[in-house]
C-alpha positions in Angstrom: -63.6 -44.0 42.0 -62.5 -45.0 38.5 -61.8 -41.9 36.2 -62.1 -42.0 32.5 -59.0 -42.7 30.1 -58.9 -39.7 28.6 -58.7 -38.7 32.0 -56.1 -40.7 32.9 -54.0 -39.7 29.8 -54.2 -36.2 30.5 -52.4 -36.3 33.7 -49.8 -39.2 32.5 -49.3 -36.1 30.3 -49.1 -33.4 32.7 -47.1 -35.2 35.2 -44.6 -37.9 33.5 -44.1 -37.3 30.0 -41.6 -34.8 30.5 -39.1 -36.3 27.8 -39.0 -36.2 24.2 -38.4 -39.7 21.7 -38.4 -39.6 18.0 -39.1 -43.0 16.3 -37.7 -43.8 12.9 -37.7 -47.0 11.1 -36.4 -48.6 7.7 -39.5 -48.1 4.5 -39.2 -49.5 1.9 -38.8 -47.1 -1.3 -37.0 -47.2 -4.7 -33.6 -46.1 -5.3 -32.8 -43.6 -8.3 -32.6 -46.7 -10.9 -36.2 -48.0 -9.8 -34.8 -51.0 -7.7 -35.9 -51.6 -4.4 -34.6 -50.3 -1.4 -35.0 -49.6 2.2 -34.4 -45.9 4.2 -34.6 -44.8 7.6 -37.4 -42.5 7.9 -38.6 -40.8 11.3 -42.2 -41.6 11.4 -42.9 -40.1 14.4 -41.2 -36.8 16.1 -40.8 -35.1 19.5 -43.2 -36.9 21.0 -43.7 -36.4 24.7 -42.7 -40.1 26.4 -41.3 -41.5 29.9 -37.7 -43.0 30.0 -37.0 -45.0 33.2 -34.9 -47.9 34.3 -36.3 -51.4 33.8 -33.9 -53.4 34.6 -31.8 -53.0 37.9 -28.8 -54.8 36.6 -26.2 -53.6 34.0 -25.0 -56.8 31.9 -21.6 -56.5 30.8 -18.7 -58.9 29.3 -15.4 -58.8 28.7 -14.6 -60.0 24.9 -11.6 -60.3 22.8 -11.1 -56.4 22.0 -14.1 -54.5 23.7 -15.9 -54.4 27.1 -19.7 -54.7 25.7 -22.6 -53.4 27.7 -26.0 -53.8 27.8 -29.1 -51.7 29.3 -32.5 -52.3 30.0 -34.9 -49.5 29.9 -38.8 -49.0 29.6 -40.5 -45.8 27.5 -44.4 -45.0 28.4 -45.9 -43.0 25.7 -50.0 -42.4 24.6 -51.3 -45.5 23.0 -52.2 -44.3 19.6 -48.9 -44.1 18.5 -47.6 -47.6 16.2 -44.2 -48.4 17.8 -42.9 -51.5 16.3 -39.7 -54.0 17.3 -36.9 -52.7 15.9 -37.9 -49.3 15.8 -35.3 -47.2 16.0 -35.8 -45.0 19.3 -33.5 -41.7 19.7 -35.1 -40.1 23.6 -33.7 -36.9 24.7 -34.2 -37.0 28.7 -33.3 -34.4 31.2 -30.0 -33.0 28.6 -29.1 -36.6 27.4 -29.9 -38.4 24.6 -30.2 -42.3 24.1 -30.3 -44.0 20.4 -32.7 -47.3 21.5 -33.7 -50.2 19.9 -37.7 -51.0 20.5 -38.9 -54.3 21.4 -42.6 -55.3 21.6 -45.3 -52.4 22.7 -47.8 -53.6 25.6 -50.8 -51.6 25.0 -52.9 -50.2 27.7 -56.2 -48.2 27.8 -54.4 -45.1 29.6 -50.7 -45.5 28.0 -47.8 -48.1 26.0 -44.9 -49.3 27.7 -42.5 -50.7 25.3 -38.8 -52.1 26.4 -35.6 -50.9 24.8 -32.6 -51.8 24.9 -29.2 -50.1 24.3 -26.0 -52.3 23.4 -22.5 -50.6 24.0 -18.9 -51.4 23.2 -16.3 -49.7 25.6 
């Protein structure tokens, strides 16, 4: 039995999107002297998403003055939103709240999935 998309994207909505993202991302506009310039601006806000793991294991390494950590994760989110690499992702999920970096988004009829990462120093 194949249901329709829309379908589809209503219960992804109902049943997983239970956390929160707002995307931002650097435009280009003109500083007070007319120059050019570039600003973070949110483009998109409190939109319902899905933050889970995406990969298992946490890379870390020792350096010269910090302990640097990196994590893997994966955000599901409808498909007609434009998330770009090197958007700027900050989630809020279940009280916490995660500043991402956005990598490429594989589209899908029903939903995106889009990997982020989150780099660390400790």
């Amino acid at each position: 039995m194949n249901l329709p998309y829309s379908q589809c994207r209503a219960a992804l909505m109902q049943y997983m999107y239970h956390d929160r993202v707002t995307v931002s991302r650097q435009v280009r506009t003109q500083d007070e002297e007319g120059a050019d310039s570039f600003a973070m601006t949110a483009v998109y806000t409190d939109v319902p998403c899905k933050l889970s793991q995406y990969g298992k294991e946490l890379q870390s390494e020792k350096r010269n003055r910090e302990y640097w950590l990196r994590t893997d994760l994966r955000i599901c989110l409808e498909p007609s939103y434009d998330i770009r690499p090197d958007d700027v992702l900050t989630i809020t999920h279940e009280g916490q709240s995660f500043v991402l970096y956005a990598a490429q988004a594989f589209q899908y009829p029903t939903h995106q999935e889009i990997s982020v990462r989150r780099e660390s120093e400790a």
